[in-house]
N, C-alpha and C positions, 0 to 999 in steps of 0.2 A: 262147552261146560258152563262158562257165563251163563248163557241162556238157560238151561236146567235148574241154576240155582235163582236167580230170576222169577223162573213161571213156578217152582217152587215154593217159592218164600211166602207170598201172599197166605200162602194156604196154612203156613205154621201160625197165624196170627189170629186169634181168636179172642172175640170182643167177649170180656166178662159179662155172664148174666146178671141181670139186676131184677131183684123182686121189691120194686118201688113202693107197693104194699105195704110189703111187710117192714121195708126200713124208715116210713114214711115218718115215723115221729122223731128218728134222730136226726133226718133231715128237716123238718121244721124247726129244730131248738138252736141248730146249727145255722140255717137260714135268718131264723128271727135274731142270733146273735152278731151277724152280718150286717143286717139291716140298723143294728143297734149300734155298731161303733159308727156307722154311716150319719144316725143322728146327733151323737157322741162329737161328732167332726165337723156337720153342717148347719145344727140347728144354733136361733140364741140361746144362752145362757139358761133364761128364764122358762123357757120352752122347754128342755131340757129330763126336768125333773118329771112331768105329768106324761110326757113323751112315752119316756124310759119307764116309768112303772106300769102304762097301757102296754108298751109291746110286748114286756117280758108277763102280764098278765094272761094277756091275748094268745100268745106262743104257745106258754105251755099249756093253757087252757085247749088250743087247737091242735097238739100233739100227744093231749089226754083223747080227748076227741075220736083222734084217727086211729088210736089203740084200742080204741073201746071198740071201734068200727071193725078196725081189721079181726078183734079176739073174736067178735061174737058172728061175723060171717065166713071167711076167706082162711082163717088161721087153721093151719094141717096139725091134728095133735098132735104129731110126729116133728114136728118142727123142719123149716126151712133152712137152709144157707146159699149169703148171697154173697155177690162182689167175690166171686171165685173163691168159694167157700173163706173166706178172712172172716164174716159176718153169720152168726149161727140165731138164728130168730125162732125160737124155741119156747117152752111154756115157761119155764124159770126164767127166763129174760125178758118176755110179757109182764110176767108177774112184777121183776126188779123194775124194768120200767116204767110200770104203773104206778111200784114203793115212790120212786124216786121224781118221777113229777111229782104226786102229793105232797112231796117232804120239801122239793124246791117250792112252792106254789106258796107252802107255811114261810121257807126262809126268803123267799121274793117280799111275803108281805111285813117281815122283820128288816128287811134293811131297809126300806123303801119308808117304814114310819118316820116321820119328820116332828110327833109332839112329844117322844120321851125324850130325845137329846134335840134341843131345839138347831135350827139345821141340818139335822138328821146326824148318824154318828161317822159320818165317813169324810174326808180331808185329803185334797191332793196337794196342797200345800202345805209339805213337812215342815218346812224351813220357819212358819212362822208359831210364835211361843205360844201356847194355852193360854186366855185372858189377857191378851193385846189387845189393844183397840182393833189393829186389823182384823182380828180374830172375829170377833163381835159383829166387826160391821161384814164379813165375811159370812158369815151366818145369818145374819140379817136381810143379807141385799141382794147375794147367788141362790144360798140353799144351800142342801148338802151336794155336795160331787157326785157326779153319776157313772163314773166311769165306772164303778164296784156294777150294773147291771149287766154291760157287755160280759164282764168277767165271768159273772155266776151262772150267765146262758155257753158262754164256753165249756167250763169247767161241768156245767151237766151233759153236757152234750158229749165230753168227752166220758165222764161216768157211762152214759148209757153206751156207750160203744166197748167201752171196757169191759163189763159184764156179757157183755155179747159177740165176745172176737173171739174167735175161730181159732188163728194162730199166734204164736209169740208175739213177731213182729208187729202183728194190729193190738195187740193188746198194750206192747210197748210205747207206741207211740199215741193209743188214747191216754194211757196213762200219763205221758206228760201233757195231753192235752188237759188233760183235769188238773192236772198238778201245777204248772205253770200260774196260769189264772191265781188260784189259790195263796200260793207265796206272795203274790201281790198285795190279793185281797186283805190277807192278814195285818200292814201293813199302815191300812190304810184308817185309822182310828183318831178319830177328832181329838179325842184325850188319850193322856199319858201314851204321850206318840213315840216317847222313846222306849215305852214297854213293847209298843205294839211292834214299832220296826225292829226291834230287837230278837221278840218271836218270829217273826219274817224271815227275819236271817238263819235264826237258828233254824226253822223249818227250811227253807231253803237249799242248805248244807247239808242236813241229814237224808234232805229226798234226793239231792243228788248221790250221796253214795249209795240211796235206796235204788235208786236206778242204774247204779252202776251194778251192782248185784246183780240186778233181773238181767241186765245186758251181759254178763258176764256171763250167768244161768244160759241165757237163752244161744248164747254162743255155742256154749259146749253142748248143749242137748240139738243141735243143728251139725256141729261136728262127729254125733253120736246115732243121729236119726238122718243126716241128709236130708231134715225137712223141718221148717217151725212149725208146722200143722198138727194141732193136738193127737187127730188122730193118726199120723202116721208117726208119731212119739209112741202112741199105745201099741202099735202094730209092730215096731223095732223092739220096744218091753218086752213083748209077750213074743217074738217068736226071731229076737235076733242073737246070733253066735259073737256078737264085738262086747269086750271090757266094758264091765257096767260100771267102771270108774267114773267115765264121762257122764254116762246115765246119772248118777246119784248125787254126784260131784254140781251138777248142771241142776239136777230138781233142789239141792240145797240151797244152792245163791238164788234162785229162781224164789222159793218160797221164803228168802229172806225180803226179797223185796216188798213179796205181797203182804207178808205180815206187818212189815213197814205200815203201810198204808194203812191195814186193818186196825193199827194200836194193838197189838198185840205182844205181854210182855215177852220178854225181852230188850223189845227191839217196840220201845213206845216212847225210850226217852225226850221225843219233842214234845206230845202230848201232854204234858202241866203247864209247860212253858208256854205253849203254841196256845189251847185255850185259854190260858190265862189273860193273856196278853193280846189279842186278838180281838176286834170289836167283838161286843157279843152276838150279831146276829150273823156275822161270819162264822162263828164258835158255832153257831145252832146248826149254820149248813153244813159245816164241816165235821161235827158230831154224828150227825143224820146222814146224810147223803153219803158223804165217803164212806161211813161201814159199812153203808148197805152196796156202794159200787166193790169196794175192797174184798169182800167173803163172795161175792157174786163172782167176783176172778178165782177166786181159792176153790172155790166149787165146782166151778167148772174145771181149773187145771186138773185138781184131785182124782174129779170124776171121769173124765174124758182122758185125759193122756197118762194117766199115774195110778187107776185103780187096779190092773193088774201087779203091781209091785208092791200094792200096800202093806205089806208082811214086810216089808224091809223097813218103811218111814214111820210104821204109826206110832212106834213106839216111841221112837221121837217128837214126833206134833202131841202125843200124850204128856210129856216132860213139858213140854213146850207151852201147853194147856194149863198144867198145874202152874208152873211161875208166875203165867201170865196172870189167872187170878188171885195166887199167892200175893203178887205185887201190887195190884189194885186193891184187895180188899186190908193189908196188913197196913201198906204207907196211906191208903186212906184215909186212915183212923185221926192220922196225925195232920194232916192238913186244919190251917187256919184260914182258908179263903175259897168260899163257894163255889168258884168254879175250878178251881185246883184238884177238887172235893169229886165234884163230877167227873174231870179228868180221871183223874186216878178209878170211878166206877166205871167208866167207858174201858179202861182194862181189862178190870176183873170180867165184863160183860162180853168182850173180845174173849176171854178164856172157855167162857160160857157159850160162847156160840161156835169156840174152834170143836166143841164136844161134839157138837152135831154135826160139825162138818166132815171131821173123821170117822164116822157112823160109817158111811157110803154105804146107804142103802134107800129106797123111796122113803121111806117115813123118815130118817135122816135129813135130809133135802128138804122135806117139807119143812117140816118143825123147823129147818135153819132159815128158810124163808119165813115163816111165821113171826119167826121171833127176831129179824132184823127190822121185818113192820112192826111190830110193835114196838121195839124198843127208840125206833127213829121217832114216831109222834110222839112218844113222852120225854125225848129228849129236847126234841124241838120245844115245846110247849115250858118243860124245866126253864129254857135259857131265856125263854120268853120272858117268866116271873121274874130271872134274876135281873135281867133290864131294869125292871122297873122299881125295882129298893136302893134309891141314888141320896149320895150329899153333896154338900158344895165342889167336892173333885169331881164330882161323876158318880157311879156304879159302888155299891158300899157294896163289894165282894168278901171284907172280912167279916167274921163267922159273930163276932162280938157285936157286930151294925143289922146283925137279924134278933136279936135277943128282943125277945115280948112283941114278935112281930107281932103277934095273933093280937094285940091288944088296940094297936095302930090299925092294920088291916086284914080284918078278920076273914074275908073271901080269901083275898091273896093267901093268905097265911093256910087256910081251906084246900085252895087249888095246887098248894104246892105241897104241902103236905100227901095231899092224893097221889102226885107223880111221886113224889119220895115211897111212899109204900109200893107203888109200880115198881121202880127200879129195883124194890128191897125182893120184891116179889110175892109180895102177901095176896092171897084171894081175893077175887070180883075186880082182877085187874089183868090186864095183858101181859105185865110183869110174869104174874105169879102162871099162866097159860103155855106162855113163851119158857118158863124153867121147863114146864113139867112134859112137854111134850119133847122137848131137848134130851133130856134126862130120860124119857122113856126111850125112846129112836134108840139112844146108847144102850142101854139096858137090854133090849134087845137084840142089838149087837156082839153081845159078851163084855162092855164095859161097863160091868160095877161098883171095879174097886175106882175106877176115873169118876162116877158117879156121886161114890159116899165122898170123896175127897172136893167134891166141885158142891155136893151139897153144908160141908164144914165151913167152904172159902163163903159161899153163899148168906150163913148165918153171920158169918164175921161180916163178910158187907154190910149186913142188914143194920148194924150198931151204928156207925157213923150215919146213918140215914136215919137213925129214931133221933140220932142226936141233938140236929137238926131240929126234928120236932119239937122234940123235949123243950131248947132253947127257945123256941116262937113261942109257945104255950105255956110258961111253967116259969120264965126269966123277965125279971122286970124292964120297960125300955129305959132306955137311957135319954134322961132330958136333952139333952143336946143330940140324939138321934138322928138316921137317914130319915125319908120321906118317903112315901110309894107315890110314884108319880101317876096318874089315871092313866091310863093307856089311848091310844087313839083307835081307829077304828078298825087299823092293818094289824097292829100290834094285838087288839083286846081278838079279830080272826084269827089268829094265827095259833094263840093260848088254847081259844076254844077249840077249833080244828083238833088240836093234842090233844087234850083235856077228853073231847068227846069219840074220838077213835082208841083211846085207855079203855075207855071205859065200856065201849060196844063189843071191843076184841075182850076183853075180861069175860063180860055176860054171856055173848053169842058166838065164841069164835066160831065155830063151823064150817062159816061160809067161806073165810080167811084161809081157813083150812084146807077145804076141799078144792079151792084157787089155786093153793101154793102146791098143793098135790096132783094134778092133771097132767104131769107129761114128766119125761126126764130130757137130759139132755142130748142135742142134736149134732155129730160132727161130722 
């Protein structure tokens, strides 16, 4: 009997296919983020800084690269899955991984400038006071700390796996791989270091009970399907005889967590506090990159393991929709401090993009991918400009320290203006591209009445963003004023980069279009 189960066994064990190919770019970003705490550990001090901003250069520039290689020869429009199906390599996930190097490649070259915060804005040494002598000669003689480069190759690495996992489990565990990093990074702000650790924490706390959610979700829909694989969730939906309590009960904590992450009201409470306090080019990747990794999960769960059931949930994610830009565009109004301001838009904007997500339908999908590229490079670009309007503390994020910017600096005042009508969504911008294909996807759906209600939140957004304006343009400065610092050369790319993908998706979307539209999802 030994013997039988013996010459047996070998035979039960079967080694996961891998399509090297096609997972080829999250293994480089992964790989390059390996080799980066390796220099993190080995190299000097001084070596450090030019190191770290070549490899995460290089990386993701080589895992832009291999995506571009694999879409345009090898890629099946039907999409792959690898690593025993956990990994779904698909055109939405091409697409989100192309968004999301781009968006890292802008926030690589925000944290990595070293002449708007002299030293650069990042500090591994909490303990010592803003304007010490340590401080100074700290800055002076190290640089900035480079540990913040390992983290942000983690933390994408873990994005792109997260929009591309197959089942709960891999999704769960990219997802603290992104998240992890993140709480760190938050943390880690040369000035007003007790604001920043402060949002660290609170961010910290809430993504753990965010995660505790999705673990709890993902429990009961495993107790419900005997599988965490999307599609045998879909396959238990649609044709199983067991109590859909676990069912519903499981996709609820489940989509609590994701919205978590999404900023999506209800459930965004970290979101003012977190960007606020937060270096700002941590705020940029974290604005950018995470919505686009966050609704990349939501799309997939939706569509793949929950589109059969959507008569039971939508009308909740509709309720869900409304608050969420009810809450960004109403407490927006009332914010005094620019990037609180933004915060609170990245809600209402989450509300706006959960419309298309509940579409579930091809031009749903698209438009929801459309409109997370564009809204990522003009957010990025936004967090750019606010770097750079600093006083003797740092970053003049109150709203009183931009009045008569336009008189001071007239470009600045130009190029930020431009992203402010983006986000409000006015024509001959990607803002305004991104509403209106969102809004039609639904419209075609049968939601209207979610429609008129998300184009009223819409207008209301639009006021705190003229407001803005008004104040640069129209309000005298104040003698004792902030400063616009000139940008350096990462910082003045990275504006541009936003600046001019607003501006191309506004004109020509098309091409965006028909990219984000090429395939549905693979399970």
């Amino acid at each position: 009997m030994l013997d039988i189960v013996l010459t047996q066994a070998p035979q039960q064990l079967q080694t996961p296919s891998i399509d090297y190919a096609a997972v080829l770019p999250v293994l480089i970003i992964f790989g390059v983020a390996c080799v980066s705490v390796l220099f993190e550990a080995f190299l000097p001090r001084h070596m450090r800084w030019p190191s770290q901003v070549f490899l995460s250069i290089v990386g993701i520039a080589a895992a832009g690269v291999s995506l571009v290689i694999y879409v345009s020869s090898s890629a099946p429009k039907n999409g792959v899955t690898t690593f025993s199906k956990a990994i779904s390599v698909d055109r939405p996930a091409l697409f989100l991984w192309g968004t999301l190097l781009l968006l890292a490649l802008g926030s690589v070259l925000l944290i990595a400038d070293r002449s708007v915060e002299p030293g650069g804005a990042f500090v591994a040494q909490a303990g010592i006071r803003p304007g010490t002598v340590q401080d100074r000669a700290q800055a002076g003689s190290t640089g900035m700390q480079t540990e913040v480069f390992p983290l942000t190759l983690f933390a994408l690495g873990g994005m792109m796996a997260f929009c591309a996992a197959n089942d709960l489990l891999t999704m769960f565990i990219a997802l603290e791989v992104l998240s992890l990093p993140l709480y760190l990074m938050c943390g880690l702000a040369r000035r007003r270091r007790l604001l920043s650790q402060e949002s660290a924490v609170k961010y910290f706390l809430l993504g753990a009970f965010s995660s505790a959610f999705f673990l709890y979700g993902l429990a009961l829909l495993y107790g419900y399907a005997n599988s965490v694989k999307l599609a045998d969730i879909a396959n238990a939906a649609a044709g199983s005889d067991r109590s859909d309590t676990l069912l519903f009960a499981g996709l609820g904590l489940l989509v609590v967590g994701l919205l978590f992450k999404g900023s999506v009201g209800p459930f965004h409470t970290w979101t003012p506090d977190v960007y606020q306090g937060a270096p700002t080019p941590v705020t940029a990747f974290m604005a950018a990159c995470t919505k686009v990794a966050a609704f990349g999960g939501i799309l997939r769960v939706l569509s793949v393991a929950f589109s059969s059931t959507s008569w039971e949930w939508r009308g909740v994610l509709w309720t869900v929709a409304i608050i969420s830009m009810a809450i960004g565009a109403v407490l927006g109004l009332t914010q005094t401090d620019v990037k609180r301001m933004v915060a609170y838009s990245s809600v209402a904007h989450a509300g706006f993009l959960l419309v298309g997500a509940i579409a579930m339908t091809e031009k749903g999908l698209s438009s929801t991918l459309f409109y997370l590229l564009a809204y990522g490079f003009t957010t990025l670009a936004a967090f750019g400009v606010i770097s750079l309007v600093r006083d003797s503390s740092g970053e003049a994020t109150h709203l009183s320290a931009w009045a008569g910017l336009a008189k001071r600096s007239p470009v600045l005042a130009a190029v930020f203006t431009f992203l402010l009508l983006a986000l409000a969504g006015i024509p001959l911008t990607s803002g305004f591209v991104g509403k209106f294909v969102v809004f039609s996807a639904a419209l075609s759906d049968g939601m209207a009445p979610l429609v008129v209600v998300a184009l009223v939140f819409s207008a209301v957004a639009a006021f705190f963003y003229l407001r803005v304006i008004v104040l640069m343009y129209f309000s005298e400065p104040a003698k004792d004023g902030p400063t616009v610092t000139v940008p350096g050369a990462f910082t003045t790319t990275a504006i541009t980069l936003g600046v001019l993908v607003t501006l191309i998706l506004g004109l020509v979307p098309a091409f965006a279009l028909d990219w984000a539209g090429t395939g549905g999802f693979a399970s």
